[in-house]
N, C-alpha and C positions, 0 to 999 in steps of 0.2 A: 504493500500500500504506500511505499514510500516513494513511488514513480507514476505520478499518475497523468493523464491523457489528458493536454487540455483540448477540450472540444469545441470548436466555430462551424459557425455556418459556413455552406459552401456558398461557390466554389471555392477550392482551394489554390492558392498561386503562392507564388516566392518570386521575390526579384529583389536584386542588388541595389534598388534606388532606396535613397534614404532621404529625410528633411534636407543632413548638411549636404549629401550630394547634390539635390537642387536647388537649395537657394546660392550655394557659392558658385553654380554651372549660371547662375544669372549673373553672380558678381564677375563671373571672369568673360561673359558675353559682353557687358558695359565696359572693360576696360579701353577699346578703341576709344569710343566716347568720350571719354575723361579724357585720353592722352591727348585728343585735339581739341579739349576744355582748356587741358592746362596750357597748348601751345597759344590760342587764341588770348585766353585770359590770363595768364601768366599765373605768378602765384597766390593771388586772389582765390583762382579753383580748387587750388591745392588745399588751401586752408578751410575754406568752405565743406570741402570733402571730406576731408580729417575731422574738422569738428561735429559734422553732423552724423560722422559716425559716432563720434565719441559722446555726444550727447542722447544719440539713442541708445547706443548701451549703456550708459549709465542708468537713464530711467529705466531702462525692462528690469536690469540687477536690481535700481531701491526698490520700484512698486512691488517687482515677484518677492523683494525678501521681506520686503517692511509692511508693506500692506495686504500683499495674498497668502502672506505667510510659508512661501513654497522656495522649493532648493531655485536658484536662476539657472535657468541653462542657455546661457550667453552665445555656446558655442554651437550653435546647431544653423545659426547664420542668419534668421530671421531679422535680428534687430539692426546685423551687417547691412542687408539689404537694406530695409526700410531708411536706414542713415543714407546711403547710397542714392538711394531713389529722390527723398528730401531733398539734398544737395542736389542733383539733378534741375528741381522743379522751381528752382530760387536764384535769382542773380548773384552773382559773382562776389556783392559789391555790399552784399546785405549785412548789417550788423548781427555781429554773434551774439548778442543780446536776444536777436530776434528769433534768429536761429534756435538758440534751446528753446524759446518758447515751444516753436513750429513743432521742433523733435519732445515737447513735454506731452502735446496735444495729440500728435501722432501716433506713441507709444500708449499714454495715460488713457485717450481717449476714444482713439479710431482703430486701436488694437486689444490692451487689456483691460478695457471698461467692458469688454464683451465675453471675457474668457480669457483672453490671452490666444495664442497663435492656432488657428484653425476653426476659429470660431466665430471671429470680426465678419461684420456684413458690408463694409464699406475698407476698400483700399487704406491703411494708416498713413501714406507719404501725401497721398492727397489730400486727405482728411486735416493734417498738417498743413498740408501749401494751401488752400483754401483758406483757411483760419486766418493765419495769414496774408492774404493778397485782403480779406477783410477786415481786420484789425489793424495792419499795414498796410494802406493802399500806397502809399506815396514809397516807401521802401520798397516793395515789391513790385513795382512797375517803374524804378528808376535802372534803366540796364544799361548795361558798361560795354561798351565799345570796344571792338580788339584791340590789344596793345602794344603798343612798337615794342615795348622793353619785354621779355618775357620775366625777369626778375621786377617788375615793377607789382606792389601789391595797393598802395594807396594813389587816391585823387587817379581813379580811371577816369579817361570823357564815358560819356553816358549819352544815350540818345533811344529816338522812339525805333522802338521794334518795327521788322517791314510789315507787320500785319497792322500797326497800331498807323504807319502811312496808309496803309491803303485804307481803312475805315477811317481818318481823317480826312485823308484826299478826296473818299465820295462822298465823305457829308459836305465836304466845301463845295462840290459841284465840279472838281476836275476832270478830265479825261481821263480814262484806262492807262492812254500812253501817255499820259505828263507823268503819270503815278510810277508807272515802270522805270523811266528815266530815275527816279528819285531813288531806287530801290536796287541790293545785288543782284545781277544775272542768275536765270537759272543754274546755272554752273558756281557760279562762290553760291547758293545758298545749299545748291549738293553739298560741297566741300567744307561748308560752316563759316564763310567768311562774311558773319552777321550779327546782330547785335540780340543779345535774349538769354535768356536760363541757360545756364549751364550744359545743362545735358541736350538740351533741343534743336544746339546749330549745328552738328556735326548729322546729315543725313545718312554720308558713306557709312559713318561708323557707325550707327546705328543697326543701317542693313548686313553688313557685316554683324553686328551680336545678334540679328535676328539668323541668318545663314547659320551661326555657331549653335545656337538653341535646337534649330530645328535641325542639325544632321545630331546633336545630342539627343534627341528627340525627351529635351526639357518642356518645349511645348510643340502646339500642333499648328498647321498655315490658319486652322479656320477665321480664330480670332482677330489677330493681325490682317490676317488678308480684308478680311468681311470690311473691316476698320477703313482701311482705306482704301478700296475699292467701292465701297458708299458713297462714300467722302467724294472720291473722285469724279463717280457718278454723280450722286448731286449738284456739285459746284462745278459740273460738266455741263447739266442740264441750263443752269442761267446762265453761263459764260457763253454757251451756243444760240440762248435767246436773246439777248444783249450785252455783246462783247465790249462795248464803250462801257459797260455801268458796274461789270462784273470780272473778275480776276480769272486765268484760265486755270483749270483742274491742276494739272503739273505743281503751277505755282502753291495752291490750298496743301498740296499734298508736303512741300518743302519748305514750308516755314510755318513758323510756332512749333506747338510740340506733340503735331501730329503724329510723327514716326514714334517719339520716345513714348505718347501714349500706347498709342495703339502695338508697340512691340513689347513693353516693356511694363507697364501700369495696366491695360484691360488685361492683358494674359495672366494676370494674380491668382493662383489655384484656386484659394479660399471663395472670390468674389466674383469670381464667375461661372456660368453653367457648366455641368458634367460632360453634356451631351454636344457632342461636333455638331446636328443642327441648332441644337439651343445656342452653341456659340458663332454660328454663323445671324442668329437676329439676334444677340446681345451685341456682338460688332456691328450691324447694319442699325442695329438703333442708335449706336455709336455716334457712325456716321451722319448719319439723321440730323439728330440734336447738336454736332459739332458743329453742319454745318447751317441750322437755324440761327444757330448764336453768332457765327464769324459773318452771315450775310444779313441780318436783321434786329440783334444784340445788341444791346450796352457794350459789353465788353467785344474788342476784337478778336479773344482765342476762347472759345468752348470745349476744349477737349477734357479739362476737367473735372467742370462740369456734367457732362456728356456720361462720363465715364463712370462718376457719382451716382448720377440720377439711374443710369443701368443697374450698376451693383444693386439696387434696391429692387430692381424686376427680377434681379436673379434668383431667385425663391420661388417665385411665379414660371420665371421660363423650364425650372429645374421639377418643377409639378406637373407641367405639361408636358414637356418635352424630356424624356428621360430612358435611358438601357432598358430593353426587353429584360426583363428578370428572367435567372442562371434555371432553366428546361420549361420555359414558358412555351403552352403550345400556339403556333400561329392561329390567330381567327379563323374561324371557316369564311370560305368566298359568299358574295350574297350571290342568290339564288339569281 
C-alpha cells in the first residue's frame, strides 16, 4: 500500500513542455526586438528593461510571500515575461517612478488579484500599460526619438508617433500624401526607424520572434495571423474607398504596436481561446476593434484596447467554441 496509483482522467499524454520552457521560449523570441530597442534608443531601453523586470519580480516574491502567504516561484519565468512585455509597451523615456507603478498594477492586479499565474482573465502587461497611458497620459505619450548617441540615456528629443500624424493630419483636413511626406517610408518603419514604445518599432524583429515561436511551436499562426490579417483587411477596405482620407493597409499593419500585439500580447495562453477556430474570431475581433479605434477613436493606436476588451469574450468564445471531448461520438447526419 505504500505505492499507490495516482489516477486522472483521460486521455493520457506526456510531453517535455513545461511553464519555464514557454515562457523563457517567449523571452528569447523578443530578444531581436530589444537588440534594435537598444540600438534605436540607446540606453534608455536598456534601463527600462532591466527595471521593469526587476520590479515585476519583486512584487510577485512580496504579494506571493507576504500576502498569499505561499512559497514565490520567481523562477518559472512568468513574472520574466510580464516585466519584459511592460517595458515593451512604454516609452523609452518614462520615469521609473512610473514604471513600478505600471509593474505594481500588473503583477498586484491584472495577474494575482485573480489567483496568481493561470488564472488572470485579462493580459497583466496590458493591464499595466493601460493604467498607465490613464493615470499618465502626458508621460506615456511623450516618445523619444532615435538617438544619434547610442550611450546617450537622458534629454532624448521626443516627438509625435506616425500614427498620432496621421490622426492629427486628418482631423486638420490634410491630404493622404502631405501626411506620408511627414512620416518614415514603409521600409524605416519595417526596420524601426520611428518614434514609439519600445518594443513596437522594430517590425523585422518582431516577425523574426514570431518565425522563432512558431517552428518552437510555442504558439500557433491562428492568433497572430487572424490579428493582422483583419487589421489589414479592414483598413484595406476604407483605404480602397477613399484613399485621400484613409492610410493604406501595409502602413496600419507597420506602425504602432500592431505586430508586438498581435505576436506577442493576444497569443497569452491564459487569455485567450483553446480552440484554433475560437482563436481565429478572438484575433478577427482583434482586428475589428483595433481598427475602429485607429480610424474613428480618440486615441490613434487601439491595439490594447482591442486586445483587453477580447480577453473578456474569451470565456464566451471558449463555451462555444471548444475540442470535441477524448471518444465523443460524431452527430448522426440529419435525415
Amino acid at each position: 500500500m505504500s505505492q499507490l496509483l495516482t489516477v486522472s482522467p483521460s486521455p493520457h499524454a506526456h510531453s517535455q513542455e513545461s511553464i519555464p520552457n514557454l515562457m523563457f521560449g517567449v523571452v528569447y523570441a523578443m530578444i531581436p526586438a530589444a537588440l534594435v530597442s537598444f540600438f534605436f534608443f540607446g540606453l534608455g531601453a536598456v534601463l527600462v528593461l532591466a527595471a521593469s523586470i526587476a520590479f515585476c519580480l519583486f512584487f510577485e516574491w512580496a504579494i506571493t510571500k507576504y500576502m498569499l502567504g505561499q512559497e514565490p516561484r520567481l523562477w518559472d519565468g512568468s513574472a520574466l515575461l510580464t516585466g519584459a512585455l511592460l517595458a515593451f509597451n512604454v516609452p523609452t523615456n518614462l520615469p521609473l517612478w512610473i514604471l513600478a507603478v505600471g509593474a505594481l498594477v500588473a503583477v498586484g492586479v491584472g495577474k494575482m488579484s485573480f489567483g496568481g499565474l493561470g488564472q488572470n482573465l485579462f493580459n497583466p502587461a496590458l493591464v499595466g500599460r493601460v493604467f498607465m497611458l490613464i493615470a499618465f497620459p502626458v508621460q506615456m505619450t511623450s516618445w523619444p526619438l532615435p538617438v544619434e548617441s547610442r550611450l546617450q540615456l537622458v534629454d532624448v528629443s521626443t516627438g509625435p508617433t506616425v500614427l498620432s500624424v496621421l490622426k492629427e493630419g486628418v482631423k486638420n483636413g490634410e491630404s493622404m500624401d502631405a501626411i506620408m511626406a511627414q512620416v518614415p517610408s514603409h521600409m524605416q518603419l519595417f526596420y524601426g526607424h520611428m518614434g514609439g514604445s519600445m518594443g513596437e518599432i522594430a517590425g523585422a524583429a518582431l516577425l523574426l520572434g514570431l518565425i522563432y515561436m512558431l517552428y518552437k511551436r510555442i504558439i500557433t499562426w491562428h492568433t497572430p495571423v487572424a490579428v493582422m490579417a483583419s487589421t489589414f483587411v479592414f483598413t484595406g477596405i476604407f483605404w480602397l474607398a477613399d484613399p485621400s482620407q484613409y492610410a493604406d493597409p501595409l502602413f496600419h499593419l507597420l506602425t504602432g504596436g500592431l505586430l508586438l500585439g498581435a505576436i506577442f500580447m493576444a497569443t497569452d495562453y491564459v487569455t485567450s481561446p483553446m480552440h484554433p477556430r475560437g482563436m481565429l474570431v478572438y484575433g478577427v475581433g482583434i482586428g475589428l476593434i483595433t481598427t475602429a479605434i485607429r480610424l474613428f477613436g480618440a486615441y490613434p493606436e487601439g491595439i490594447s484596447f482591442a486586445i483587453l476588451i477580447m480577453n473578456a469574450f474569451v470565456p464566451i468564445i471558449n463555451k462555444y467554441i471548444k475540442p470535441k471531448r477524448y471518444g465523443e461520438k460524431p452527430k448522426p447526419a440529419a435525415a
